[in-house]
N, C-alpha and C positions, 0 to 999 in steps of 0.2 A: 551422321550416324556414328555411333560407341562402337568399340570393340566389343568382345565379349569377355574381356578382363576388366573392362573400364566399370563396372559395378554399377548400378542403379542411376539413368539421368538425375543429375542434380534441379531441386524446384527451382523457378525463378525465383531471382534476388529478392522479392516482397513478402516472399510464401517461406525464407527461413527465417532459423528461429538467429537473436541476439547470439553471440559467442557468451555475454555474460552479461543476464538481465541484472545484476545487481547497481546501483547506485557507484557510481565512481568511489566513491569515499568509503563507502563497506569490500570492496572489491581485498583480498590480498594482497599489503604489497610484496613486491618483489625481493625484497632485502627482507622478510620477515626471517626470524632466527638467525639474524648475523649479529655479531657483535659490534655494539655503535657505544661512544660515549655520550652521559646524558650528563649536564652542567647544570651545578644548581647553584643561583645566586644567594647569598644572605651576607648579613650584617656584621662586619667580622667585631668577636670581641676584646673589648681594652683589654682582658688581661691574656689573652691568646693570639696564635698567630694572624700575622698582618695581609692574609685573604680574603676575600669578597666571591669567592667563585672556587667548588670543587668539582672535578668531573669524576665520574661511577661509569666502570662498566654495567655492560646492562644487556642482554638479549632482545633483539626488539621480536612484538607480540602482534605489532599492528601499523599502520599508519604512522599513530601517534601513540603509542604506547609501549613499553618496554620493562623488562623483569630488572631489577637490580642484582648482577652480579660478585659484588665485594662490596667490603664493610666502609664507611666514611669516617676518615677521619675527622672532618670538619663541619659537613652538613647534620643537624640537629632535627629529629624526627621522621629519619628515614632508618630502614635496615635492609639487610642483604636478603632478598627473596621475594621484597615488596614491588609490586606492579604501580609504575610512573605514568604518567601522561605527561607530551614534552610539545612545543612546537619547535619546528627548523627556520632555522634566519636564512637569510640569502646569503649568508658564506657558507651553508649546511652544516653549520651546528646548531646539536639539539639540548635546548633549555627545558630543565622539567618544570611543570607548569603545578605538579601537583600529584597527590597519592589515588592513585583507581584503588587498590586492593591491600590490605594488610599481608604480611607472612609469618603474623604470631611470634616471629623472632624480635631479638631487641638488639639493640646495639651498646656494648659497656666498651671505654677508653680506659684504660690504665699508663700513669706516669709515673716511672721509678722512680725514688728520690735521689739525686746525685749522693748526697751525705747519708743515707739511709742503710741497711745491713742489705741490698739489693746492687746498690750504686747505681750505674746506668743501663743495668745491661738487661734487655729488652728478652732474653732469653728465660733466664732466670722469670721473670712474670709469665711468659709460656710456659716453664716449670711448673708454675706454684696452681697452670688453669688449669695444666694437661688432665689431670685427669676427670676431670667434667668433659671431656672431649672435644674444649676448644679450641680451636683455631683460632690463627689473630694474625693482622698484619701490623707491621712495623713503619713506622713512619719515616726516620731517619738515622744512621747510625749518630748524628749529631745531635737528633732530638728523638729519645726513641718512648715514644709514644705507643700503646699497644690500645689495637682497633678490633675487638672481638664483636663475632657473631655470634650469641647468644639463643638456640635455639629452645622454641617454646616448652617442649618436650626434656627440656634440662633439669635437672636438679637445681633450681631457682633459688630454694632458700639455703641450700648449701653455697651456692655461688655470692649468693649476697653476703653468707656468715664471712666466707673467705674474705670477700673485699671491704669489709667494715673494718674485719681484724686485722688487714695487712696493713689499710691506713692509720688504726689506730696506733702501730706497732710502728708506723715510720718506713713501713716499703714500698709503699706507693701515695697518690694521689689517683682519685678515680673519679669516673663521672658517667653515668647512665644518658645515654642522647635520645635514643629508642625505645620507650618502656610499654609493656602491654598491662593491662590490667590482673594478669596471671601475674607479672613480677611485681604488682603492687601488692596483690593479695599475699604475694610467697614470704 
């Protein structure tokens, strides 16, 4: 016999319902919205640095899928905002296997010229972006490389005028990794 705090006899074990009918694999993981790094392999180039492997923050969304949270310097057709699919090895790290979702964003790299009216300093190209409102990271004070996220919603072809003219002009070298079809058209 139950007390009368004890609340409603519980059915036998066959008459309740699952804690969670869904499929193991749809379920939430537990780690969702923690920050994980995602690694992505490629082919490094001759005339670039001598890597095979970049890892991105990333927010994970699922199981196997995660938001990218900063810009690559190295990996080629991804951008900051874009939804990855990764699997995990048995040392649990997770390799992205591939892009789920676009973020309209793009990814542009800028490299100051050493001899150029810029020199090396990585700031100065933050200067010449700020006011399209981007952000960028910096790759090293040794090699400093600038990693912008370029979002969709940008002034495109003012961004593009800027970086035509800064390399024509000898202050930069730059290179588009991420492009949408909106930065083709701009």
């Amino acid at each position: 016999m139950s007390s009368p705090d004890a609340g409603p006899p519980r059915p036998p074990r066959d008459e309740r319902r699952p804690r969670d009918e869904r499929p193991r694999d749809e379920r939430p993981s537990p780690a969702v919205g923690r920050r994980i790094k995602v690694w992505f392999r490629f082919v490094p180039r001759e005339d670039g640095l001598p890597y095979d492997t970049e890892g991105l923050w990333a927010t994970r969304l699922s199981a196997d899928t995660a938001q990218v949270d900063n810009v690559p310097f190295l990996q080629d057709g991804v951008a900051e905002g874009e939804t990855v699919r990764f699997t995990t090895d048995a040392d649990g790290v997770h390799w992205a296997t591939g892009r789920v979702a676009d973020s309209g964003n793009c990814t542009v790299r800028v490299l100051p010229l050493p001899d150029g009216p810029l020199g090396r300093d990585a700031r100065a190209v933050h200067e010449r972006l700020a006011p399209f409102g981007l952000g960028g990271e910096v790759f090293s004070a040794d090699f400093p490389l600038v990693a912008f996220t370029v979002p969709g919603d940008a002034d495109l072809r003012a961004i593009k005028e800027l970086l035509v003219r800064g390399e024509g002009e000898g202050w930069w070298h730059f290179e588009v990794s991420c492009a949408t079809e909106a930065w083709g058209a701009a």
